[in-house]
N, C-alpha and C positions, 0 to 999 in steps of 0.2 A: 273188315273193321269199320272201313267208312259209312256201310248201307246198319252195323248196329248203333255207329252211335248217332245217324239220322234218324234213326228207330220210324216213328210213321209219321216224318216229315217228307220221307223219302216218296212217297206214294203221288204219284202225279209231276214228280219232281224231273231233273233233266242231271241226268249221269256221265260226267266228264272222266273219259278215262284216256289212259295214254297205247293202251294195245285193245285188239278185239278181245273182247272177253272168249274164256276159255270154253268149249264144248265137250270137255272131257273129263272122265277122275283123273287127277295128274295128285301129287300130295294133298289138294284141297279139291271137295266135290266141285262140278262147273259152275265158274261165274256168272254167266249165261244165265243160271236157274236161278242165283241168288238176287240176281236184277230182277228178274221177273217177278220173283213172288215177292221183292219187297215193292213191286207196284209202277217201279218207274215212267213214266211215258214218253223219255225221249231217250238216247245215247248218241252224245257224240264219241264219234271214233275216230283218230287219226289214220290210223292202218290196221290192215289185217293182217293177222299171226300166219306165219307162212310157215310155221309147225302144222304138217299134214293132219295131224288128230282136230284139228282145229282147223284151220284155214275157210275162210267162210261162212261155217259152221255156226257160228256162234252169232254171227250177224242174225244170217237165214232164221235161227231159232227166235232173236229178240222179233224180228219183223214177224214170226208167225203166231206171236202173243199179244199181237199190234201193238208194240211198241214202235215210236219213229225213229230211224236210226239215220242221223250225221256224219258221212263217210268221207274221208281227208283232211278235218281240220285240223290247222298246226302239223302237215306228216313228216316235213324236215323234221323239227324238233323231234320228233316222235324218233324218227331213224336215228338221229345222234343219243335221244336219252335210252333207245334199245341198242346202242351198238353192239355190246356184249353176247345180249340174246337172239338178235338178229346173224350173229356170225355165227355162232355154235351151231344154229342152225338150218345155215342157209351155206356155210365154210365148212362146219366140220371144226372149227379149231376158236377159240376165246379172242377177244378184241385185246389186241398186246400193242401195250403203250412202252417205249424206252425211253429209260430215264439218264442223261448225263449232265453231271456236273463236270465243268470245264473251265480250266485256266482262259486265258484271250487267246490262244494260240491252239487250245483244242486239246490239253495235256489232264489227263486225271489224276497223275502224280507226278512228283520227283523219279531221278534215274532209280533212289532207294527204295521206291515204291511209297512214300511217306505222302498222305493225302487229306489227313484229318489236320485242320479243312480248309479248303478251297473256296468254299464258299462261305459264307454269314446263315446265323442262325435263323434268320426270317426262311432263309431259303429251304435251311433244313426242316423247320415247320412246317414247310409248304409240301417237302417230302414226304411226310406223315399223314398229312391232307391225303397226299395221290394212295398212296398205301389205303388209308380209308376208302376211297372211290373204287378199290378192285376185290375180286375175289380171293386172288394170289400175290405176292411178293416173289419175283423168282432171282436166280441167283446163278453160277455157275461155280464150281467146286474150288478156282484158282480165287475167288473173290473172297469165299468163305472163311478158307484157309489165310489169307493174308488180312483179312478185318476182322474173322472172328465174330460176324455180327449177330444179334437178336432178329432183325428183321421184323420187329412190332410197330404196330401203330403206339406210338407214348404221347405225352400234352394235349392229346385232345381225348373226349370224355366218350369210347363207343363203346357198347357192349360185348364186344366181340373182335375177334385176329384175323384177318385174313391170313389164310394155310400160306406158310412156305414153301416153298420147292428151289430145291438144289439140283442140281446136273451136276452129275456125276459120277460119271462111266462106271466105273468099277468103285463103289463106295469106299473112297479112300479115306475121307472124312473122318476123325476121331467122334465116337459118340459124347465123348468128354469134351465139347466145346461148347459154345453157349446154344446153339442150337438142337444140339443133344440133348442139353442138360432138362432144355422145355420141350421136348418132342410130347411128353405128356399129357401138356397144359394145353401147348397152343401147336398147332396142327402142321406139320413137318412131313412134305414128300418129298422122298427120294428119289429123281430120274435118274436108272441107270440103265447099263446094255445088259445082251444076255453072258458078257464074258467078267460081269461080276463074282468072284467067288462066293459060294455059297454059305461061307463062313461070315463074309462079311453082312450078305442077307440076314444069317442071323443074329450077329452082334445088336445089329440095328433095325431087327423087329423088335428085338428083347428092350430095346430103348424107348419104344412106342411110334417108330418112323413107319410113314405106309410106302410101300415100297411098289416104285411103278416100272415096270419093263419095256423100256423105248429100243430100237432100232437104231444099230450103228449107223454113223458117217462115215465115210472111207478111211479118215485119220479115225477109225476108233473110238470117236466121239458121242457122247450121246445125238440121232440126228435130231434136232431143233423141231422140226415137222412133223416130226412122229410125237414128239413128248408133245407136243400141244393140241396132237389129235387124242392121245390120251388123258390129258388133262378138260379137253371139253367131254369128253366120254364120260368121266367123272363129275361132271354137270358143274365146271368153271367157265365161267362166261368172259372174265375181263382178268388180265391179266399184267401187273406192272414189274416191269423188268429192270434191276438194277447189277445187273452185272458189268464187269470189266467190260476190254476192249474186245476180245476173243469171242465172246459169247454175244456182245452187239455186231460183229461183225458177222456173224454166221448168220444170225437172224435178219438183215440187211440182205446180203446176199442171196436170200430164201426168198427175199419177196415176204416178208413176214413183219415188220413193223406198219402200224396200221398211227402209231399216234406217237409223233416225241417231241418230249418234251426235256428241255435242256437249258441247265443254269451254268450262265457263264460269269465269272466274277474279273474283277480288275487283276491279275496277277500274268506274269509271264513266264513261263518254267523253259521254254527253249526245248530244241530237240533230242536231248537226250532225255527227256521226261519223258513218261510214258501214255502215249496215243489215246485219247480217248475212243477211238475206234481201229480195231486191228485191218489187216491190208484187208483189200476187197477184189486184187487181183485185175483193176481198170487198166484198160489202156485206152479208152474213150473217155472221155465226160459226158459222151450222151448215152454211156453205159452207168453211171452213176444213178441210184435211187433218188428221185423227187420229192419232195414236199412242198403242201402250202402253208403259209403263216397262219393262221388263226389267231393269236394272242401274242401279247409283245406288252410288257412291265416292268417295272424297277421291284426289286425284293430285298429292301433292305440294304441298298447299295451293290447287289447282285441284278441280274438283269435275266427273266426269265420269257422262254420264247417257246411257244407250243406251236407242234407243226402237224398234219394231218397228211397221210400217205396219199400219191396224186398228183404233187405239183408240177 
């Protein structure tokens, strides 16, 4: 798009991109050939694509049209604006950010489960932001069931849904909730085990859900590991997670949260509200999962804090 509508300014011109361009047919013929024949004489590159069909490839090719090629500049930024595609990769499995909203004391609801809302609308805006930045919205079958959610990106203006995905061992799910009802429109997977009944597989193909067969956990569960190796199989790079405590905690546990991001507001719910992260099974703190800060804001009178897996 950008070398038509430089049309033949490009020709002699210097070509900023943010990955090596591609050496191969993948959905679009190689980048690699469309820089060449629109003329360029330089490319900068941050990094090279460590996708074997490429990797290299695509440099070696601009340099053998003597084109001058610029290798490393900006490659952090590069690594954090590919994290997605960089992990599908190079992991096997989608860049998964968790999302929690939390009282001061760390509680996502009441002992009644009552949780709409915790936080202020700026924050929940900000939610629909992260929703936009991913491929997936995911969810765990106990969150569904009790919020009944859409799971859309709404108030801000994109073309497009990022796919749903539920967990949900044995599709227990009614196709008759709001997620059901748009499986049609906007794009609805199902992780379930193989001791889903076959009834229910069909109830909820007939609804328009795609239906993906993950590997149990020992409780039975969908395992967290497997559905996000089949989820990048199915070419999702970035994936944002806003399930309960059960489902952040497993993925914690996994070694599987890579980015979170967590809006804490002024309120106090006490200990019989319910945990925003279920047990994790410690009896060290230097067995506890790490993070670094990143980001730290006020939202609205909520206070939001991104943290990056590592710390």
């Amino acid at each position: 798009q950008a070398l038509a509508q430089a049309g033949s300014a490009a020709r002699g011109a210097t070509a900023h991109v943010s990955l090596e361009p591609c050496a191969h047919h993948g959905r679009t013929p190689p980048c690699a050939d469309a820089l060449i024949a629109a003329g360029i004489a330089r490319a900068v590159i941050p990094i090279e694509d460590p996708d074997p069909r490429v990797s290299g490839r695509g440099i070696a090719r601009l340099r053998a049209a003597g084109i001058e090629v610029c290798l490393g500049a900006e490659a952090g930024a590069a690594r954090q604006a590919q994290a997605g595609f960089l992990s599908r990769v190079l992991r096997g499995r989608p860049h998964l950010t968790l999302k929690l909203a939390l009282s001061l004391d760390g509680r996502i609801a009441t002992a009644s489960g009552e949780s709409r809302w915790i936080t202020g609308a700026a924050a929940r805006r900000l939610v629909h932001a992260e929703r936009a930045r991913n491929d997936a919205v995911m969810i765990g079958a106990g969150t569904a069931l009790a919020d009944d959610p859409e799971l859309t990106v709404r108030g801000i203006g994109i073309g497009w849904q990022p796919v749903r995905v539920v967990l949900d061992s044995r599709l227990a799910l009614d196709p008759g909730c709001r997620l059901g009802q748009g499986a049609r429109t906007v794009p609805l997977w199902l992780c379930h085990t193989p001791d889903a009944p076959p009834a229910r597989r069909a109830v909820w193909a007939d609804a328009g859900a795609v239906l993906v067969e993950c590997a149990a956990s020992a409780g039975g569960q969908v395992d967290v590991g497997d559905a996000l190796r089949n989820l990048a199989a199915a070419g999702l790079t970035r994936v944002f997670c806003e399930g309960g405590g059960t489902v952040a905690a497993s993925l914690l546990r996994a070694g599987l949260v890579d980015e979170l991001v967590a809006f804490s507001a002024g309120r106090v719910i006490g200990a019989e509200g319910r945990a925003g992260v279920a047990g994790l099974g410690l009896d060290r703190l230097a067995g506890a999962p790490g993070f670094r800060l990143v980001e730290l804001r006020d939202t609205g009178g909520d206070v939001l804090h991104r943290w990056m897996a590592g710390g």
